[in-house]
C-alpha positions as CSV (number, residue, x, y, z in Angstrom):
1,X,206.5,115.2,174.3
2,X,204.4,115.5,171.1
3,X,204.1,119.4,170.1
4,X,201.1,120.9,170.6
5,X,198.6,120.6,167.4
6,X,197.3,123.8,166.3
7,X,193.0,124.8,165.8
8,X,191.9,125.7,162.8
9,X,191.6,128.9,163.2
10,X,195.6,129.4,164.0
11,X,197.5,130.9,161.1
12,X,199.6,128.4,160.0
13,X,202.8,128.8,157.3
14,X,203.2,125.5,155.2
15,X,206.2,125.8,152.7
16,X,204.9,125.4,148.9
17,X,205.0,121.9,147.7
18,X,208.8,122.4,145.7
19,X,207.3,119.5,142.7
20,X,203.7,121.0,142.4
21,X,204.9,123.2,139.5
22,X,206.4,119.9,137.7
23,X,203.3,118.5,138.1
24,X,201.6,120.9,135.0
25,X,204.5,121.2,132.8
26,X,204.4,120.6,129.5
27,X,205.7,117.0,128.4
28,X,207.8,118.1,125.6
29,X,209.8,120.5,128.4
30,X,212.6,119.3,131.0
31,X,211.8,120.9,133.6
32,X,215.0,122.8,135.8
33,X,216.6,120.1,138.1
34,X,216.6,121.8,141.0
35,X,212.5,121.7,140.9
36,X,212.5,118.3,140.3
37,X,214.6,116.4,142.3
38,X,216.4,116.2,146.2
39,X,219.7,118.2,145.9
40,X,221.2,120.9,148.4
41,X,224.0,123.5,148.3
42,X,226.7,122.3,150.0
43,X,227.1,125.9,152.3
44,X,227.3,124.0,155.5
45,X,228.5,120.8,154.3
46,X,231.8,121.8,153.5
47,X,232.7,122.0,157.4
48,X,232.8,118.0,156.9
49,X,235.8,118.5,155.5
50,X,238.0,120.3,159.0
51,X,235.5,117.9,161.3
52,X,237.0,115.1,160.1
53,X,240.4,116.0,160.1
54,X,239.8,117.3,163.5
55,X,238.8,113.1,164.2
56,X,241.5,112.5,162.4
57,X,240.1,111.1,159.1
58,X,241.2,111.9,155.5
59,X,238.2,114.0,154.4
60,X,239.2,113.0,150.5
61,X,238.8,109.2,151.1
62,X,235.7,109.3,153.5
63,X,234.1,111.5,150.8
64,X,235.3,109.6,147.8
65,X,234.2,106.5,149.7
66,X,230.4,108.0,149.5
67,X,231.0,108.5,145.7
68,X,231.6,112.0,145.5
69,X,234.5,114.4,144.5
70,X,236.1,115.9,147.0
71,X,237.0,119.1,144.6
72,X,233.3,119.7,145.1
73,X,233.3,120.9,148.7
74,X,235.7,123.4,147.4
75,X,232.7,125.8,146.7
76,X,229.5,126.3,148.5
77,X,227.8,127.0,146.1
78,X,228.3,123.6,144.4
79,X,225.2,121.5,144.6
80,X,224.9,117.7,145.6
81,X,221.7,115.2,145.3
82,X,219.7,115.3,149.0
83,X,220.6,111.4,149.0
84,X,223.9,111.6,148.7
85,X,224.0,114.0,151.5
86,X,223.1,111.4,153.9
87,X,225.4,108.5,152.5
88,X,228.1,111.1,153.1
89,X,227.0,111.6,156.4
90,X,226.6,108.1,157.2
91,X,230.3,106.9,156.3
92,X,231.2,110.3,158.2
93,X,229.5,108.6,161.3
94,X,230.8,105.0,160.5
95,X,234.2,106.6,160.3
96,X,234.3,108.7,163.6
97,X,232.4,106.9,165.4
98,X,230.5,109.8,166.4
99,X,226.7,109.6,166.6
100,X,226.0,112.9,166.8
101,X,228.3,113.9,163.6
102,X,225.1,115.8,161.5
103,X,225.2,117.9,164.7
104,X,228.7,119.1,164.7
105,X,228.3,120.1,161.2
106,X,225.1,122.3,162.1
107,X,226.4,123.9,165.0
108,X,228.7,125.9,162.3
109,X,226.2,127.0,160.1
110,X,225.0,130.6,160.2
111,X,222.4,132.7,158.3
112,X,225.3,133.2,155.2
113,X,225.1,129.5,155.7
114,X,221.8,129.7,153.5
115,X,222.9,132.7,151.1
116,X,221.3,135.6,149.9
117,X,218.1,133.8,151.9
118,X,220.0,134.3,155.0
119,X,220.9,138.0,153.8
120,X,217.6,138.8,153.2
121,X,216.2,137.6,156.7
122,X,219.1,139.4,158.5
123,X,217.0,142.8,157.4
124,X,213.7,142.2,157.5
125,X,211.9,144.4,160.2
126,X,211.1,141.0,162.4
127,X,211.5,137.6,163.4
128,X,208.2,136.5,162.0
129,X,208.4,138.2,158.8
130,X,212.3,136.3,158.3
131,X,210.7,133.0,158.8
132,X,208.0,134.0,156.8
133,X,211.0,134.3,153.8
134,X,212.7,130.8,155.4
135,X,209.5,129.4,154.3
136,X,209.2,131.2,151.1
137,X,212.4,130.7,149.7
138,X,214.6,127.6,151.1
139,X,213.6,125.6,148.4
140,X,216.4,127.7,146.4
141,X,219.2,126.1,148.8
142,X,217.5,122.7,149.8
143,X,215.3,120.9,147.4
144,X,215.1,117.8,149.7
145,X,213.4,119.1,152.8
146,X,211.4,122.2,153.7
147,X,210.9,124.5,156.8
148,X,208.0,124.7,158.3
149,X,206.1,127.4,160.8
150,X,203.2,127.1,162.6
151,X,201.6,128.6,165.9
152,X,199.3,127.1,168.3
153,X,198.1,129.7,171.4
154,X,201.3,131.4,172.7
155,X,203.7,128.8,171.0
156,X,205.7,128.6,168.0
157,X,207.0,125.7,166.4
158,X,209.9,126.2,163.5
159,X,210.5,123.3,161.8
160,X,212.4,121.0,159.7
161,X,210.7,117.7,157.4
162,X,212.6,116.2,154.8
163,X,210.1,114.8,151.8
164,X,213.1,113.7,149.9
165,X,212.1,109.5,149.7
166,X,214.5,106.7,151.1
167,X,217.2,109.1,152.5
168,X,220.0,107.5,154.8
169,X,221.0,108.8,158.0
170,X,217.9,111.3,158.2
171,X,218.6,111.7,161.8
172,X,222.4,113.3,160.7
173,X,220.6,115.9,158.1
174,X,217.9,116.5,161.0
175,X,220.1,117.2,163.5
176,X,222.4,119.6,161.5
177,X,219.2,122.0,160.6
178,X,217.6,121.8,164.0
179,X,221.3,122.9,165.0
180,X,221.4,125.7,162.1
181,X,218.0,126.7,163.0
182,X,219.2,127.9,166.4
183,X,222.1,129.3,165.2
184,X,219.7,131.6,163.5
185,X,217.1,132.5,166.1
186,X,220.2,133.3,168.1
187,X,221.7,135.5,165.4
188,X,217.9,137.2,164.6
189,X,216.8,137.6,168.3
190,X,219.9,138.3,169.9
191,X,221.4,136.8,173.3
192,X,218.0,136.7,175.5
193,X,216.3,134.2,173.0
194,X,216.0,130.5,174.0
195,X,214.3,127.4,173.1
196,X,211.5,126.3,175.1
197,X,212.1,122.6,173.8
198,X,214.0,121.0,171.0
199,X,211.9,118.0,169.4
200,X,214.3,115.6,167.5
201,X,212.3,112.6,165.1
202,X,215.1,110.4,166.3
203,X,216.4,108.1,169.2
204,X,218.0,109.7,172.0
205,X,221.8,108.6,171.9
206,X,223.5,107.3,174.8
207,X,225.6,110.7,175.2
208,X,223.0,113.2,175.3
209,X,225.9,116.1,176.4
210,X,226.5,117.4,173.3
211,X,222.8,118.5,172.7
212,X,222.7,119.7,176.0
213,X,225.9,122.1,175.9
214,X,224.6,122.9,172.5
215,X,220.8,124.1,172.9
216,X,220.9,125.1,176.5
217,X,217.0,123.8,176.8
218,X,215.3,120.6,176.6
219,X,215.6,118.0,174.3
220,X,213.0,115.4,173.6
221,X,214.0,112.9,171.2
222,X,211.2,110.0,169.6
223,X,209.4,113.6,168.3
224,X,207.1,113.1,164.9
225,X,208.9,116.2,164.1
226,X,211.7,117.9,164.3
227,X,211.8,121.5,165.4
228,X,212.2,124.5,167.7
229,X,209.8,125.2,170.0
230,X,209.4,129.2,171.3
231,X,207.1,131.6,172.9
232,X,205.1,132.9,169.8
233,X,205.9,136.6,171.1
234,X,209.5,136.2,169.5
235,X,207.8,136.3,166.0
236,X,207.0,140.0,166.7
237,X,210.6,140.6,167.9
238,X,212.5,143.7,165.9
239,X,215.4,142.3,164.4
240,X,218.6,144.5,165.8
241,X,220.5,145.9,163.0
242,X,217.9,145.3,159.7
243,X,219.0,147.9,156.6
244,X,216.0,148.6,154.6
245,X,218.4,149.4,151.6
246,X,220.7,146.4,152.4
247,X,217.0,144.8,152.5
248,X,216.0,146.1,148.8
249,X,219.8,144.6,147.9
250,X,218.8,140.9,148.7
251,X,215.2,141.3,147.7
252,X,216.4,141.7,144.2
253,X,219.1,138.7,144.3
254,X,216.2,136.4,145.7
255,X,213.8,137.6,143.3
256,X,216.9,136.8,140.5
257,X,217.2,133.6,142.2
258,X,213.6,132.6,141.9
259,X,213.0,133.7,138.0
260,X,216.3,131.6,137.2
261,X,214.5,128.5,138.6
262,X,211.8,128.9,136.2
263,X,213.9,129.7,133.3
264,X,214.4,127.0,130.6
265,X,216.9,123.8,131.5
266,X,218.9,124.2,128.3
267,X,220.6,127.5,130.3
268,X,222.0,125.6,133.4
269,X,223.2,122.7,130.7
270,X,224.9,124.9,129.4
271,X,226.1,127.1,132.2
272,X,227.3,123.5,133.9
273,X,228.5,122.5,130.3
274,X,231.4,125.2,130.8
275,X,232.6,124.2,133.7
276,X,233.0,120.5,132.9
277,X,234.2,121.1,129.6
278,X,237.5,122.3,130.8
279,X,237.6,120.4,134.1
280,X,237.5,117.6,131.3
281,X,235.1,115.8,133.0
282,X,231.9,116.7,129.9
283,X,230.3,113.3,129.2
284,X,226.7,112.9,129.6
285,X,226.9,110.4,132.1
286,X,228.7,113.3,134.6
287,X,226.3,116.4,133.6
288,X,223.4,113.3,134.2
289,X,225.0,113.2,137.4
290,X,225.8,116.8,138.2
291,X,222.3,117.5,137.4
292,X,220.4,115.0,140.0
293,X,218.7,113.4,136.7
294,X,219.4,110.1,135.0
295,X,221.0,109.8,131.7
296,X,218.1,108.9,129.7
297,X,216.2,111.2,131.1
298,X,218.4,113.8,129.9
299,X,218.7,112.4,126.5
300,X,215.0,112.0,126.2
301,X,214.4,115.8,127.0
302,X,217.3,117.1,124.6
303,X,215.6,115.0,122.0
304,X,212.0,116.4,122.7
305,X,213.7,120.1,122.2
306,X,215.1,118.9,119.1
307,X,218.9,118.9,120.1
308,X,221.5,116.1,121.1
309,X,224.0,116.2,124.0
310,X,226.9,116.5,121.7
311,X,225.6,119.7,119.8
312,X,225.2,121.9,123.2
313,X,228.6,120.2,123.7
314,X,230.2,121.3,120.6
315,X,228.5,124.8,121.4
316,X,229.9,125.5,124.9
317,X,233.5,124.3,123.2
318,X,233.1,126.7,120.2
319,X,232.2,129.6,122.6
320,X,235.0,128.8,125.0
321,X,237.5,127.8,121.9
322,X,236.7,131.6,120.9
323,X,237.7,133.5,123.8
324,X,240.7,131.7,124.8
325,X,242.1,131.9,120.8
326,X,240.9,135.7,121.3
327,X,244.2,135.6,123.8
328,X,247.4,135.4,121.3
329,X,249.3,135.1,124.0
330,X,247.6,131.1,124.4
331,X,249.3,128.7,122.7
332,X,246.8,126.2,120.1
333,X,247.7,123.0,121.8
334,X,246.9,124.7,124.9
335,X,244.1,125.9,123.9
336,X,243.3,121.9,122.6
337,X,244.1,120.6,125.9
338,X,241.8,123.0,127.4
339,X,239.3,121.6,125.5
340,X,240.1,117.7,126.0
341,X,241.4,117.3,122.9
342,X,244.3,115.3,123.2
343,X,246.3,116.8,120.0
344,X,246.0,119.7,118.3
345,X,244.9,118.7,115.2
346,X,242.0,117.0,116.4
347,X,240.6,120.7,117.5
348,X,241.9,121.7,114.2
349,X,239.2,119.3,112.5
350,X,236.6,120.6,114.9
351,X,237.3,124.3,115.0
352,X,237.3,124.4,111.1
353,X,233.6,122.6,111.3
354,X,232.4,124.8,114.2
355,X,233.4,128.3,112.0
356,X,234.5,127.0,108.5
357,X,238.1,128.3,109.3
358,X,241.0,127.2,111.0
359,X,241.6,128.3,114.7
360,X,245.1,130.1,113.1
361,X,243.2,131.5,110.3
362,X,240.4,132.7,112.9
363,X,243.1,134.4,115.0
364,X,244.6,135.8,112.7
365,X,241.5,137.8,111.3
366,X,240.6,138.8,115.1
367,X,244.1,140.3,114.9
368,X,243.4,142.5,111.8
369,X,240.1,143.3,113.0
370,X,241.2,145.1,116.1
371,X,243.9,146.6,114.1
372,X,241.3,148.3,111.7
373,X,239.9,151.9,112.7
């Protein structure tokens, strides 16, 4: 069943296009990553990890075998590129043998699933006006695909369209977010809520139970799209529970989360710079990586600002260098290992460049200087 197309005169919500701002920027300027190119917090992705135990797989070789750390699905807020999302999910499916592996992962995600987002739709006054933010916002979690909602008559469509190019095992990612979508109607309208239909863009598998026991409606798989399908009434439903000051609270974060997209690259380099510095991981090939851009592509827009990879380098190492020497308790050759310097003196050489003193002679005046009145 194809879903009903909507007249012209229906309101209809379509997400912003997530590259049209990159489209005007100025060719001298980088512009964020996350604007420009498919990547997605892992959130729900780290539940990979127990599902394949559960099957029992080593989660640490299936995911090294899709060429990515494992350390990463440590945090949730780490981010990986779209693609590699759905390589990962692939081998996940090659190694279980379970066809409807992307769904197994959905079925655990939740509205914290998509962060403050999540928080922020949890108290809004109603269903609509959360979807409404869904659209709004996603692109702060998932720069590969984008929700869509539109209403025809009585019925509502939510939906899920990936615009990230050549991605593998699209029916996986698909049938995660039709399976976190529900999760979240659920969670927004309560226990009387239930799909009309679930449309699927893929072909129906051979054990259709899962989806079955899962949604609790129909599914039609071969859809163009993939989405929910719901009375459009439910958009006016209160949601139980909604905090207008717990509202204000995520309001602000989102609002945070937005201007930091459109701040200047140079401050996640160097925010990401930190981290890999003393994971001692910092070449430009990795922060390339880390980023979702290529290498030269990088190098090309340090150059345009005037800069070189190895001076923002030096800069994050100089900060860091700083406040662990402001800890006397730190031995130096701690302190140089830290840093990825292999002996001491080697961060001797450097330090003395960086402030025109030695790291002993720097301590030792950040010593006197707390002493003095």
């Amino acid at each position: 069943m194809r879903p009903p197309r909507p007249p012209a005169s229906d309101p209809i919500e379509v997400p912003p296009d997530p590259l049209r701002r990159t489209e005007t920027a100025s060719p001298n300027r980088m512009p964020p990553p996350a604007l420009s190119t498919g990547v997605i917090r892992i959130s729900v992705t780290k539940e990979i990890v127990p599902l394949l135990r559960a099957f029992g797989a080593d989660p640490d070789e299936v995911i090294g075998q899709a060429g990515l750390d494992p350390r990463l699905f440590d945090d949730e807020n780490n981010t990986i590129r779209y693609a590699a999302l759905g390589h990962l999910l692939a081998r996940c499916v090659a190694r279980t043998r379970c066809p409807h592996f992307g769904l197994l992962v959905g079925q655990r995600g939740t509205l914290s699933t998509i962060g403050p987002v999540g928080g922020l739709m949890q108290h809004l006054p109603t269903v609509g006006e959360a979807l409404s933010a869904l659209v709004e916002h996603l692109h702060l979690h998932d720069r590969g695909a984008a929700p869509t909602l539109s209403v025809s008559g009585d019925v509502a469509l939510l939906g899920y369209a990936i615009y990230e190019p050549g991605v593998e095992s699209p029916e996986q990612i698909t049938d995660g977010a039709i399976a976190v979508a529900m999760n979240i109607m659920r969670m927004l309208c309560g226990p009387d809520w239930v799909s009309d239909e679930v449309l699927l863009p893929r072909h129906a598998p051979a054990d259709l139970a899962p989806y079955r026991r899962f949604f609790q409606a129909p599914v039609r798989f071969d859809q163009e799209v993939a989405a929910l399908v719901f009375p459009v009434r439910w958009l006016g439903h209160r949601i139980a529970g909604a905090d207008p000051i717990f509202r204000e609270v995520f309001e602000a974060r989102v609002r945070d989360l937005e201007a930091a997209a459109e701040k200047g690259w140079q401050e996640n380099l160097r925010r990401l710079l930190r981290t890999e510095i003393l994971t001692n991981r910092c070449s430009a090939a990795t922060v390339a990586d880390r980023l979702a851009v290529h290498r030269r592509t990088l190098s090309r827009h340090l150059h345009a600002d005037g800069t070189g990879f190895r001076g923002l380098v030096d800069e994050a190492r100089f900060e860091i260098a700083r406040q662990l020497l402001a800890n006397g308790k730190v031995p130096l050759n701690q302190v140089a290992a830290a840093l990825g310097y292999s002996e001491a003196s080697a961060f001797t050489r450097a330090f003395r460049r960086w402030s025109g003193r030695t790291p002993t002679a720097w301590r030792a005046e950040q010593r006197q200087s707390a002493l003095e009145p």
